[in-house]
N, CA, C and O of each residue as an XYZ file, in Angstrom:
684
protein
N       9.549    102.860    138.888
C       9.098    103.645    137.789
C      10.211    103.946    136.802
O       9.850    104.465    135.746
N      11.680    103.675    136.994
C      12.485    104.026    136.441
C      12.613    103.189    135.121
O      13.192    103.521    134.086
N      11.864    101.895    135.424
C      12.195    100.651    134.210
C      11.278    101.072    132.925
O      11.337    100.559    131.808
N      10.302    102.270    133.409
C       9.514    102.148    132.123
C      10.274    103.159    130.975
O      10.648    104.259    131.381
N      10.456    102.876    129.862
C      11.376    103.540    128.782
C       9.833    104.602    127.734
O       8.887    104.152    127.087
N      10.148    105.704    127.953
C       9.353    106.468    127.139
C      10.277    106.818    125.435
O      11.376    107.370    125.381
N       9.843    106.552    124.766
C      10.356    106.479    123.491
C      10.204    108.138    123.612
O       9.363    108.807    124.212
N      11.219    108.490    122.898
C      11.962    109.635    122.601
C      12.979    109.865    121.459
O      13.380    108.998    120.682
N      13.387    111.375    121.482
C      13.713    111.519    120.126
C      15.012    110.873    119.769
O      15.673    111.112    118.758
N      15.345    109.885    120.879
C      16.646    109.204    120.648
C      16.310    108.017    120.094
O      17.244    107.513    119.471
N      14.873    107.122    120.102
C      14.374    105.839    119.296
C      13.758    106.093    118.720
O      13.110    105.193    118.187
N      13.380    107.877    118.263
C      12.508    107.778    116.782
C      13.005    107.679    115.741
O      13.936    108.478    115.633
N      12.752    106.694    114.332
C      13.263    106.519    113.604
C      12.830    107.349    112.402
O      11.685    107.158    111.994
N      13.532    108.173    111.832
C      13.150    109.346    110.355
C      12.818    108.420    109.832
O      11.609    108.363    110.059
N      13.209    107.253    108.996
C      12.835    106.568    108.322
C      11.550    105.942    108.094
O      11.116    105.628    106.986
N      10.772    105.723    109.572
C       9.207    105.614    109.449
C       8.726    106.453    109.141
O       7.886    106.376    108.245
N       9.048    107.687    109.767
C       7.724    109.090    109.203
C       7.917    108.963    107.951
O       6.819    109.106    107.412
N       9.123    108.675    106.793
C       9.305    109.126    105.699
C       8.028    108.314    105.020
O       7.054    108.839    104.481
N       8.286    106.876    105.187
C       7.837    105.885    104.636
C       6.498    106.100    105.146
O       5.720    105.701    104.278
N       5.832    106.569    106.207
C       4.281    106.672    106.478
C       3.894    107.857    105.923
O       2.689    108.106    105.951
N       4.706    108.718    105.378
C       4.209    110.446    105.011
C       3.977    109.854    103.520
O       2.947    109.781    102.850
N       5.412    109.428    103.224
C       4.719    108.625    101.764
C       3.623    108.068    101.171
O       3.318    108.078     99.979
N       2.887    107.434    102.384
C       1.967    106.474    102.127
C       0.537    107.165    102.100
O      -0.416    107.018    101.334
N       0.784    108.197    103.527
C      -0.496    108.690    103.628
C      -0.634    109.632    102.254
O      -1.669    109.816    101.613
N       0.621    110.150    101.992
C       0.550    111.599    101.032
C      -0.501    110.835     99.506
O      -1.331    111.422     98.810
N       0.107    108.947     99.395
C      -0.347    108.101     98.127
C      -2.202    108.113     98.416
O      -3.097    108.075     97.571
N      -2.269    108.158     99.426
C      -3.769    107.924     99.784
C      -4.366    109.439     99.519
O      -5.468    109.632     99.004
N      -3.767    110.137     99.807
C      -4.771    111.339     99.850
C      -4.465    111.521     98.293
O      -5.483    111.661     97.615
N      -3.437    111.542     97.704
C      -3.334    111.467     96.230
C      -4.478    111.122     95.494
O      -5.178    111.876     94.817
N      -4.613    109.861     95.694
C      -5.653    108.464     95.236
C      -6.700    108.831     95.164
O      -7.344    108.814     94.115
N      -7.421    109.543     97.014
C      -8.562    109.829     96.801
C      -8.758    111.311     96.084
O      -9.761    111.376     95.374
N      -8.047    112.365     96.154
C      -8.298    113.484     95.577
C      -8.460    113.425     94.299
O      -8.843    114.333     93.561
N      -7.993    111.700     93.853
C      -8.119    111.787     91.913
C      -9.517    111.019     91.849
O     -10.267    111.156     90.882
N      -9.755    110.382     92.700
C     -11.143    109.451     92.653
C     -12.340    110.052     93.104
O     -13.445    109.551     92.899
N     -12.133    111.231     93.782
C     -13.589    111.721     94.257
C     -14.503    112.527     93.074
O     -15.713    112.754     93.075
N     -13.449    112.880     92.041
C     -14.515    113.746     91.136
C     -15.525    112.825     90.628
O     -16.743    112.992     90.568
N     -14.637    111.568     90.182
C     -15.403    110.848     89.378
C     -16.534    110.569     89.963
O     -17.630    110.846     89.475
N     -16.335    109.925     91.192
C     -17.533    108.855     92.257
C     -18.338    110.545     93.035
O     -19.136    110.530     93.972
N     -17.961    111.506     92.498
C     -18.502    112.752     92.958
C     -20.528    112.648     92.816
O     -20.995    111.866     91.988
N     -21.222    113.269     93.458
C     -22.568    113.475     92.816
C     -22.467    114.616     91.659
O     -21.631    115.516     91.736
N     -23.191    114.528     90.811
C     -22.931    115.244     89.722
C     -24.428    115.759     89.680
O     -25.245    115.031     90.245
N     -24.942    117.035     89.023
C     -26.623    116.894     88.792
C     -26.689    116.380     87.976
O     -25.683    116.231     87.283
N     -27.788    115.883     87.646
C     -28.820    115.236     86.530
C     -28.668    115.799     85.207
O     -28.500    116.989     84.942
N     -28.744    114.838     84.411
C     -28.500    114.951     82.999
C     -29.828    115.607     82.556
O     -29.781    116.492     81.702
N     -31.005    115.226     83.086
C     -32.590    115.665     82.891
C     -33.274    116.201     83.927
O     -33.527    115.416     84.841
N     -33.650    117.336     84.044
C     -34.550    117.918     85.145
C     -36.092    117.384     84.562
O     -36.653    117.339     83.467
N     -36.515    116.899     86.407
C     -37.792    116.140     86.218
C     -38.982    117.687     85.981
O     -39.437    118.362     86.905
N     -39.172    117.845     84.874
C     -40.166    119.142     84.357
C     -41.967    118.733     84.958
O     -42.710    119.707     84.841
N     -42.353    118.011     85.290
C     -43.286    117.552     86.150
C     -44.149    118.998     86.652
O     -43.853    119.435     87.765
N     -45.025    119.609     85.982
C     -45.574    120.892     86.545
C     -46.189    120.031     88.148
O     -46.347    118.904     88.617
N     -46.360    121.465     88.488
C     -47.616    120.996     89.420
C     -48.860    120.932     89.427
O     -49.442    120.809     90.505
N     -49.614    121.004     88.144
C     -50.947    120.851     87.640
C     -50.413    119.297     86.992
O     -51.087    118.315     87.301
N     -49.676    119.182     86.448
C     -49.361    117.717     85.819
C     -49.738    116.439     87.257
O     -50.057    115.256     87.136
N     -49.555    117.194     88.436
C     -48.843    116.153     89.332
C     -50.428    115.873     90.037
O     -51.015    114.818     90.278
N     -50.731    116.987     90.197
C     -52.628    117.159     90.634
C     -53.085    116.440     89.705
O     -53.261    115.242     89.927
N     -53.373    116.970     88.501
C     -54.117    115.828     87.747
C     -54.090    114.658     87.775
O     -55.059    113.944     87.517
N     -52.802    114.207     88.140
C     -52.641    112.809     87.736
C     -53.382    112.023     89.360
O     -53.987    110.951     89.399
N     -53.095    112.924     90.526
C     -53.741    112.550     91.482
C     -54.821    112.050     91.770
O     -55.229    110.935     92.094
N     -55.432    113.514     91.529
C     -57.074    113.431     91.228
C     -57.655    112.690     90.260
O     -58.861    112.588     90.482
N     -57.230    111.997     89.050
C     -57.744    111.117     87.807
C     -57.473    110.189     88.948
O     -58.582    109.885     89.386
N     -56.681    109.679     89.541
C     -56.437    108.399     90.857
C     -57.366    108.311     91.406
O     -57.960    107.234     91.374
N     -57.873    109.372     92.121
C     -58.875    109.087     93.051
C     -60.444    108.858     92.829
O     -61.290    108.193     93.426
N     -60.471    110.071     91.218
C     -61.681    109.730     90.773
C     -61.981    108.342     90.027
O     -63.180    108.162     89.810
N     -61.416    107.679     89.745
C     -61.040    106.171     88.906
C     -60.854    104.829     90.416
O     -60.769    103.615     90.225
N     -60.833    105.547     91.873
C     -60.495    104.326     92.575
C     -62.129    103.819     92.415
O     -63.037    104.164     91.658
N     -62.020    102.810     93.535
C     -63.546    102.006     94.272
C     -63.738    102.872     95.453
O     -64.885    102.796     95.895
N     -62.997    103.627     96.060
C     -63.645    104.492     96.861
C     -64.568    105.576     96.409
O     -64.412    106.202     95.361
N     -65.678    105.787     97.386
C     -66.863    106.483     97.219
C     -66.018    108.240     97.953
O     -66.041    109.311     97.347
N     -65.627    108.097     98.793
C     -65.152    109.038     99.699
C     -63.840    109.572     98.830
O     -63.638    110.778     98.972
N     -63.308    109.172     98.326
C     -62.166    109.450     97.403
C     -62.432    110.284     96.011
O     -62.000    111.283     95.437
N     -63.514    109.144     95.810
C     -64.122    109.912     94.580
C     -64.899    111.216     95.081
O     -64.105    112.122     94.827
N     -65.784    111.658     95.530
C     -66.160    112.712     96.349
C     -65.390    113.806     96.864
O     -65.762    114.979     96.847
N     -64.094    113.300     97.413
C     -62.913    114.448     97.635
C     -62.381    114.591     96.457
O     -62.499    115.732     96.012
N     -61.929    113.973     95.904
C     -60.993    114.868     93.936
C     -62.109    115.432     93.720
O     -61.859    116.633     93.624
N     -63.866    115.151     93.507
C     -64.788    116.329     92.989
C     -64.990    117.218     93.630
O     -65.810    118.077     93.308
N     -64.319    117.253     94.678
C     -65.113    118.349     95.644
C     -63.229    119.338     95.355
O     -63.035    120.553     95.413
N     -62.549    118.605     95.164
C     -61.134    119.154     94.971
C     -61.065    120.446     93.639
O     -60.433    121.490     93.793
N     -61.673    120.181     92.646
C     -61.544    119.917     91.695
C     -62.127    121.289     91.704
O     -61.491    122.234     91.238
N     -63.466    121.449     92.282
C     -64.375    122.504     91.995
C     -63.609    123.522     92.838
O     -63.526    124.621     92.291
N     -63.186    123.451     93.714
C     -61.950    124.220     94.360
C     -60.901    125.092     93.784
O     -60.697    126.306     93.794
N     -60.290    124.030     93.263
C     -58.593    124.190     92.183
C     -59.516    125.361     91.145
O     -59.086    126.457     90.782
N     -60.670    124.858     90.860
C     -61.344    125.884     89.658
C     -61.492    127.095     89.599
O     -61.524    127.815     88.601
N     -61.620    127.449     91.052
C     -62.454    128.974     91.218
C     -60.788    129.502     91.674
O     -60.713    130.676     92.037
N     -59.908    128.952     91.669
C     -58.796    129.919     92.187
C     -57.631    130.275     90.495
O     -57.945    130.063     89.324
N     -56.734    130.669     90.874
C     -56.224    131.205     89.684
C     -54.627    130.720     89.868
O     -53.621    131.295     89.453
N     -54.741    129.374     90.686
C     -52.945    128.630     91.055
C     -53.509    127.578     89.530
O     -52.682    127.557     88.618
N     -54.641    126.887     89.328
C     -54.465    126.229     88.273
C     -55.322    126.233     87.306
O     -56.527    126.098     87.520
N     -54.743    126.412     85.947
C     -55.485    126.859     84.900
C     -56.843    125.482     84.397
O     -56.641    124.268     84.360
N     -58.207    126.245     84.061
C     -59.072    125.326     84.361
C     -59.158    124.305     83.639
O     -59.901    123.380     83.967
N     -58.147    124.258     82.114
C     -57.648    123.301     80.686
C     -56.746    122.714     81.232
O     -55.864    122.348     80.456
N     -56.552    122.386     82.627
C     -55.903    121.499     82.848
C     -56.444    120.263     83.802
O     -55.713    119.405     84.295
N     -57.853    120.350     83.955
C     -58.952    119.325     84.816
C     -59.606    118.868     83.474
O     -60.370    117.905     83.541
N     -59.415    119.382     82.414
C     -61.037    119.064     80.785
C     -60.530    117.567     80.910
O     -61.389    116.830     80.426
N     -59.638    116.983     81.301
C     -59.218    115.497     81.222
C     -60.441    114.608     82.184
O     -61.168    113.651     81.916
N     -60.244    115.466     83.425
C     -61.200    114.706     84.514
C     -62.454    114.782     84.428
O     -63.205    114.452     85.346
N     -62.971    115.387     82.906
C     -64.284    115.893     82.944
C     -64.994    114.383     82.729
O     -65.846    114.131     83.582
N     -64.782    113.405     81.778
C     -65.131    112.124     81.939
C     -65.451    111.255     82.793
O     -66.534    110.704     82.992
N     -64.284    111.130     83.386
C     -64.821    110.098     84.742
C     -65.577    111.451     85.940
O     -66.340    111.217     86.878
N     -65.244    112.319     85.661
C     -66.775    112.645     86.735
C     -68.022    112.167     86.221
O     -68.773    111.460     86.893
N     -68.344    112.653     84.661
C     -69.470    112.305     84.087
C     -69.714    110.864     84.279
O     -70.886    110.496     84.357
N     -68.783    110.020     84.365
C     -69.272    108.575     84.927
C     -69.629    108.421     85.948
O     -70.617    107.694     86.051
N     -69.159    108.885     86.960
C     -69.135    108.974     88.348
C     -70.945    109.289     88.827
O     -71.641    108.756     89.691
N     -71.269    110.463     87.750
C     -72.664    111.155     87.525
C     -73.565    110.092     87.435
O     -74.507    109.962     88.217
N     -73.258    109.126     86.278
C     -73.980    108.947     85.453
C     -74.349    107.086     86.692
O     -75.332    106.357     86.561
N     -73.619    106.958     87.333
C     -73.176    105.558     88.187
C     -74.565    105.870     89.088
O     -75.128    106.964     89.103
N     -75.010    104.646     89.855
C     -76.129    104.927     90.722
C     -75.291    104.806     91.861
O     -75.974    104.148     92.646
N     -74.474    104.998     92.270
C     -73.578    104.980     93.328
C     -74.150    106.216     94.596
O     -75.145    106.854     94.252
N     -73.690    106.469     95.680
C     -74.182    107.331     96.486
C     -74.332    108.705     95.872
O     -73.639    109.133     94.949
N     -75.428    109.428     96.556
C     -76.025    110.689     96.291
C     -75.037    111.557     96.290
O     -74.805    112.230     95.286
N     -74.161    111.688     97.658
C     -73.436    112.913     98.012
C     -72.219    113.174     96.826
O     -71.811    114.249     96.388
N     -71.736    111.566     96.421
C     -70.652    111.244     95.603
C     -71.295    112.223     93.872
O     -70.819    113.165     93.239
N     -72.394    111.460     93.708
C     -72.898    111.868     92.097
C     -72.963    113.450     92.390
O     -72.167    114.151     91.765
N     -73.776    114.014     93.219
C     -73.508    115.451     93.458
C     -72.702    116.196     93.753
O     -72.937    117.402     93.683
N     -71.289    115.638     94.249
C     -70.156    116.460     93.894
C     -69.096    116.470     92.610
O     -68.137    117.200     92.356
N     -69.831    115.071     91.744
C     -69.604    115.008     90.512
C     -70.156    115.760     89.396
O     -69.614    115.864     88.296
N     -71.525    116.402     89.821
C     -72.270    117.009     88.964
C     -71.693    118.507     89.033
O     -71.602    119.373     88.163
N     -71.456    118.495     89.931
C     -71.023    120.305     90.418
C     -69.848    120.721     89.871
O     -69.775    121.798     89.278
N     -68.542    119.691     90.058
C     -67.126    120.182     89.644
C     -67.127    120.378     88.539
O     -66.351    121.300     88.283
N     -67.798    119.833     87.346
C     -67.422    120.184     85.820
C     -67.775    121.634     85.344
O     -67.340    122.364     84.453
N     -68.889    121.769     86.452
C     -69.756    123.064     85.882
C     -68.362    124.238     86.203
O     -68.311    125.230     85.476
N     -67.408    124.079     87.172
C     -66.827    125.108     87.265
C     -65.704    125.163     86.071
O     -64.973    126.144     85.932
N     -65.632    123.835     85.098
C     -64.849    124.003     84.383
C     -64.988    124.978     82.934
O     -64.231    125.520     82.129
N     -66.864    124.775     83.230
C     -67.179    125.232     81.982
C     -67.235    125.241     80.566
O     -67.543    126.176     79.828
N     -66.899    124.083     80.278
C     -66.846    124.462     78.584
C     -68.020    123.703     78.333
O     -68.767    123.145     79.138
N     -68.093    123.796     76.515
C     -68.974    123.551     76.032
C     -69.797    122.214     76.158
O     -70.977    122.041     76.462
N     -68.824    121.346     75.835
C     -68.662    119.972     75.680
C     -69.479    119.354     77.513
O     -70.388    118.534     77.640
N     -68.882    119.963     78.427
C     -69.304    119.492     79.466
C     -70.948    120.140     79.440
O     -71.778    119.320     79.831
N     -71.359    121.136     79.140
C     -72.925    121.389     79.015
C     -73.572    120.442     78.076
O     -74.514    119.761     78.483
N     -73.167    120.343     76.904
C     -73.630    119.509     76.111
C     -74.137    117.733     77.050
O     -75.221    117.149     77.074
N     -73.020    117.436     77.581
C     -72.690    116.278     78.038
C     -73.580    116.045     79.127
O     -74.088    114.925     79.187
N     -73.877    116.915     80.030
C     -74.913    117.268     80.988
C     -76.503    117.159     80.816
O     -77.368    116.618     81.506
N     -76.548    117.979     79.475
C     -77.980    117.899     78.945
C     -78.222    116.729     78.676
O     -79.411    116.459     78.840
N     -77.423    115.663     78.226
C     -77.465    114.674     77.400
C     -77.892    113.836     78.807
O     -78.989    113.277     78.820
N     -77.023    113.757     79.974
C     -76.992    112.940     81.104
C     -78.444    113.149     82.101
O     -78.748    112.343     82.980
N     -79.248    114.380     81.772
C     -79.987    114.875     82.702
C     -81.242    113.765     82.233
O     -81.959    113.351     83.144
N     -81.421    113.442     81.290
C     -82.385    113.106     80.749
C     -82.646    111.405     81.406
O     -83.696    110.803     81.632
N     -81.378    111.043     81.554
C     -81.108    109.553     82.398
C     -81.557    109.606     83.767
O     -82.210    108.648     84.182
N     -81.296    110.634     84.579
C     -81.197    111.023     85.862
C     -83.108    110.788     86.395
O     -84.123    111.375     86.019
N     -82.905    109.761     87.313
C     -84.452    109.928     88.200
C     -84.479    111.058     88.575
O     -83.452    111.737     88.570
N     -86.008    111.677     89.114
C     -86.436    112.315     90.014
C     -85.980    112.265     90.819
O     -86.018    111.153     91.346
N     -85.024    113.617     91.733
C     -84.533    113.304     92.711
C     -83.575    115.109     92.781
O     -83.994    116.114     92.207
N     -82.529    115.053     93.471
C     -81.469    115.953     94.045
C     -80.945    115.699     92.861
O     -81.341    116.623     92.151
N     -80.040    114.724     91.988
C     -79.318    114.582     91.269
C     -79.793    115.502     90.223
O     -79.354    116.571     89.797
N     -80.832    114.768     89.926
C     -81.687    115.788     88.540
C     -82.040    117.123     88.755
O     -82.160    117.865     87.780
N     -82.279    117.664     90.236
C     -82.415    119.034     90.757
C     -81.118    120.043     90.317
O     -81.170    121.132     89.745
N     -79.916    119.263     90.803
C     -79.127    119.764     91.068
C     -78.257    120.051     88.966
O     -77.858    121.030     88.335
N     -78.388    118.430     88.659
C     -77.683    118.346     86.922
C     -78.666    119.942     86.395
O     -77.977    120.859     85.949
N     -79.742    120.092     86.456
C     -80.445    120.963     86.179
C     -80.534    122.087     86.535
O     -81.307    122.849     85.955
N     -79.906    122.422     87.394
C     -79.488    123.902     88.176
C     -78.017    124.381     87.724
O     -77.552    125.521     87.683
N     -77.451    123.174     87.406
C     -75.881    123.512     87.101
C     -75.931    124.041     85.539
O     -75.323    125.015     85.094
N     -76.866    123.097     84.777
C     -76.939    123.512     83.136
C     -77.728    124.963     83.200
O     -77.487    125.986     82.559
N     -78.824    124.691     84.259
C     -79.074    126.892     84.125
C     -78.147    127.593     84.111
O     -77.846    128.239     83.107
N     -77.181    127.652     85.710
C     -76.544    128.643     85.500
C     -75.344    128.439     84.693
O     -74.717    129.498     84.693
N     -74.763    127.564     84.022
C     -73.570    127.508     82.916
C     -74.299    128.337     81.707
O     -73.813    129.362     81.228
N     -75.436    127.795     81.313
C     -75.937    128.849     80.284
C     -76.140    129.821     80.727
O     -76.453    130.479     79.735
N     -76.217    130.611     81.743
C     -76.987    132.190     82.216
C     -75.423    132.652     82.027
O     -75.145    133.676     81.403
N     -74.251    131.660     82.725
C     -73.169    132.366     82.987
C     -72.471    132.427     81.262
O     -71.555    133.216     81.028
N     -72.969    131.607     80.273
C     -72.465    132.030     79.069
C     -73.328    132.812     78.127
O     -73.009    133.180     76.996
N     -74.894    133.094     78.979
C     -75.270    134.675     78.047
C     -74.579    135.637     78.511
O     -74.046    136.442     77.746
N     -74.470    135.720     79.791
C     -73.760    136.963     80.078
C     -71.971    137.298     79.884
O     -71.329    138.333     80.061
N     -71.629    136.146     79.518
C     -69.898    136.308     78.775
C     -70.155    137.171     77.476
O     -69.586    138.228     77.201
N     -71.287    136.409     76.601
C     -71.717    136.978     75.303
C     -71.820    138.593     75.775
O     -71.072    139.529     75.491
N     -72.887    138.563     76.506
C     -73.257    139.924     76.614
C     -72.708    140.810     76.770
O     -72.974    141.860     76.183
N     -71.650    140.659     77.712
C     -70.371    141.186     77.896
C     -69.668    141.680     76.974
O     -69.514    142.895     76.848
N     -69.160    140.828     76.222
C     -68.446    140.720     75.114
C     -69.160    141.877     73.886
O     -68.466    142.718     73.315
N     -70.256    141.750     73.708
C     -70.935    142.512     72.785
C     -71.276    144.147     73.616
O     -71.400    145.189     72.973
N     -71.362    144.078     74.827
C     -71.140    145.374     75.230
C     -69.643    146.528     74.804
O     -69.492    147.716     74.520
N     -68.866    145.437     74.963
C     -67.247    146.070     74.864
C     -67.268    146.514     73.703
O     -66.679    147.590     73.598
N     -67.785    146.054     72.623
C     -67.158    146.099     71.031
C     -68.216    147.363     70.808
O     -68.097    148.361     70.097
N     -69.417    146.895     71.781
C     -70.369    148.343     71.203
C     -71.238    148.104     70.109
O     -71.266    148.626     68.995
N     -72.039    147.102     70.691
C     -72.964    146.405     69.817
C     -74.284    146.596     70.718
O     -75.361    146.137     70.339
């Protein structure tokens, strides 16, 4: 065991540490000047993307696929999103179209009747108008039961906004 030589402070040479302290000190140099650059930085543009922007665009997807079941869930979605107060209801008046197609399609019952229903919660004018206009196409049936139950109560529910309204002022 005596032949094996443990290097010690009598064969360490100053001259390597100097020359390796040097080297490492050049590297950490190097990178401490290179990391800002190659750093992540934030974004020049925040993606402003509401979350009614991001729904809509969903739901126009689903109501526009070839699925029957797809189309049926965004209308059945739709009339949902309406009655709550997370999304404002001028932000579905886009999808009011392709439901009305959707309506107006001889495609399955359950589908046209959850197409007929969601607009009514949107309410405006244009979609009553659009309704009356569509009812008149509509066979005998649920569809026409139902297009016709929705245009009652949109008009009952806009005498009584009026009425409302003319109560307050004191008329």
């Amino acid at each position: 065991m005596r032949d094996l030589k443990v290097p010690g402070p009598s064969t360490h040479n100053p001259r390597f540490d100097t020359t390796c302290l040097r080297h490492t000190l050049s590297v950490l140099l190097i990178l401490g000047l290179l990391s800002p650059a190659y750093a992540v930085s934030p974004a020049d543009t925040v993606d402003t993307t509401s979350p009614e922007t991001i729904v809509q665009t969903e739901l126009k997807r689903a109501l526009t696929s070839d699925r029957a079941q797809a189309q049926e869930q965004a209308a059945r979605r739709i009339r949902a999103y309406a009655h709550t107060d997370r999304y404002s209801r001028a932000s579905f008046r886009d999808l009011v179209p392709p439901l009305h197609g959707i309506a107006a399609d001889d495609g399955t019952e359950s589908v046209r009747l959850a197409a007929i229903s969601a607009p009514s919660t949107i309410g405006t004018d244009a979609v009553l108008r659009t309704l009356k206009a569509q009812v008149i196409s509509f066979e005998a049936g649920p569809v026409r039961r139902m297009t016709v139950h929705v245009i009652a109560q949109q008009q009952h529910g806009r005498d009584r906004r009026g009425a409302n309204r003319r109560s307050v002022i004191g008329l």
